[in-house]
N, C-alpha and C positions, 0 to 999 in steps of 0.2 A: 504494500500500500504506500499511495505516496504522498507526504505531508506539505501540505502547503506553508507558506511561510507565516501565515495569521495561525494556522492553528499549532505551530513550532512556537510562537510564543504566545498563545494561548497554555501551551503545558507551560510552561517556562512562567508565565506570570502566575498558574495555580498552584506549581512547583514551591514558588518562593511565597507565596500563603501559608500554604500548609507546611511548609518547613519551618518559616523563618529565617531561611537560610538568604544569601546573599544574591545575585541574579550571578555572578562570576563563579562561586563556587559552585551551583547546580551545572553549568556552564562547564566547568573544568571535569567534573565528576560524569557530565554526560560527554565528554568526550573520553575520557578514561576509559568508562566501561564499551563506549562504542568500540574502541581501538581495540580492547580485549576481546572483545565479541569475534570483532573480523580475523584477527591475529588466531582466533583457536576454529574458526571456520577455515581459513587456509590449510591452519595445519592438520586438520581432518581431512579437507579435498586432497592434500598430499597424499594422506595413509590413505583415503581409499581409490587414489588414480592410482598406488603401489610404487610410490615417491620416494614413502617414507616406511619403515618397520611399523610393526602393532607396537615395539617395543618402546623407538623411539618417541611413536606417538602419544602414548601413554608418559614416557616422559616430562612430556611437553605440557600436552593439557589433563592426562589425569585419566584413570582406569574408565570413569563415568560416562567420560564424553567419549572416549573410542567405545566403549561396550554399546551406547546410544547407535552410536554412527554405525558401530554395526551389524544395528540389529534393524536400524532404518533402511541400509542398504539390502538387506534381507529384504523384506516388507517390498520395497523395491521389484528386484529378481523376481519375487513369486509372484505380484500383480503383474508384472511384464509376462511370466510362465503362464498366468492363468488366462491373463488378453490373447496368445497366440496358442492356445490350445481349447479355445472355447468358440 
């Protein structure tokens, strides 16, 4: 989905209400976790384009998020199996 720029500070003005918090540190704090998000979405598309090890990948972002990915990439395969055999 894609946010327009009123309602990007629409969160951001109800952010800093219900925080209290400051408009820069919500600001820094949403770009943090943003950076984090994408930085552990790479390193998943690595392990599962076989980039990276399960081992490595694990590593990096952590038993949870490889086991997730792939058990999503399962889920995956078997709707793809089930589309061309039905």
């Amino acid at each position: 989905m894609h946010l327009d720029m009123m309602s990007v500070a629409n969160y951001l003005s109800s952010l800093v209400q219900m925080t209290d918090q400051k408009e820069e540190y919500i600001l820094a704090q949403a770009l943090e976790i943003g950076l984090r998000q994408l930085w552990r979405e790479e390193v998943l598309a690595r392990y599962l384009r076989g980039e990276l090890s399960r081992e490595e990948a694990i590593e990096q972002v952590g038993i949870t998020w490889v086991a997730l990915a792939d058990e999503q990439a399962e889920a995956v395969l078997e709707d793809i199996h089930w589309a061309l055999t039905t």
